[in-house]
C-alpha positions in Angstrom: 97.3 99.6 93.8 98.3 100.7 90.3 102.1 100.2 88.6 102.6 103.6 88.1 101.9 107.3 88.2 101.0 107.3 84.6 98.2 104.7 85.6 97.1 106.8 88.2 96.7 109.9 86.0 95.1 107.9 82.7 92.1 106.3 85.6 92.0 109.9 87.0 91.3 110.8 83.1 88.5 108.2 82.6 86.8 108.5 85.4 86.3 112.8 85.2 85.0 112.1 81.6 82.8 108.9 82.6 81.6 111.6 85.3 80.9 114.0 82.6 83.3 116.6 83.5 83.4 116.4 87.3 85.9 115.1 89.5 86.2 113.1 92.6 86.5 114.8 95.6 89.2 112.8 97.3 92.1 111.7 96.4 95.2 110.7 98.7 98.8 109.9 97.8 100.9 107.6 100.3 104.5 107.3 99.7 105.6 105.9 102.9 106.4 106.3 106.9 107.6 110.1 108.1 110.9 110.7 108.2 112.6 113.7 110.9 115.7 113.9 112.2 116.7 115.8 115.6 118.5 118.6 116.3 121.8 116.1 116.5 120.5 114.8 112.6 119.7 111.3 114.0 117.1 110.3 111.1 114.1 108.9 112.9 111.3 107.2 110.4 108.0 106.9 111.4 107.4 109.8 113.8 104.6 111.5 112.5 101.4 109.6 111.3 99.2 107.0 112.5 101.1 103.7 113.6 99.0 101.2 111.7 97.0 102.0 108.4 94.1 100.1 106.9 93.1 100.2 103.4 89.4 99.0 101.9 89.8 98.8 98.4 86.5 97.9 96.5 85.8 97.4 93.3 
């Protein structure tokens, strides 16, 4: 979990030159639950998307 976007992109540096040159092949960006609304516009969060989420985070 890093502070900021500017974090993100500054280890994304450091790790394609530690690689020499190549990048990682995954890399995944959550921002939050799904939000839809209806035809009505009722705004329903959460709709799409898995209903729990685990995260491994190794180091």
């Amino acid at each position: 979990l890093l502070d900021s976007l500017d974090d993100l992109f500054l280890l994304r540096r450091l790790e394609y030159h530690q690689r020499g040159g190549e990048m990682g092949s995954y890399l995944n960006f959550i921002t939050g639950p799904s939000r839809t609304a209806d035809i009505e516009m009722t705004i329903v969060e959460g709709v799409h998307g898995p209903k729990e989420v685990h995260m491994v985070i190794l180091g």
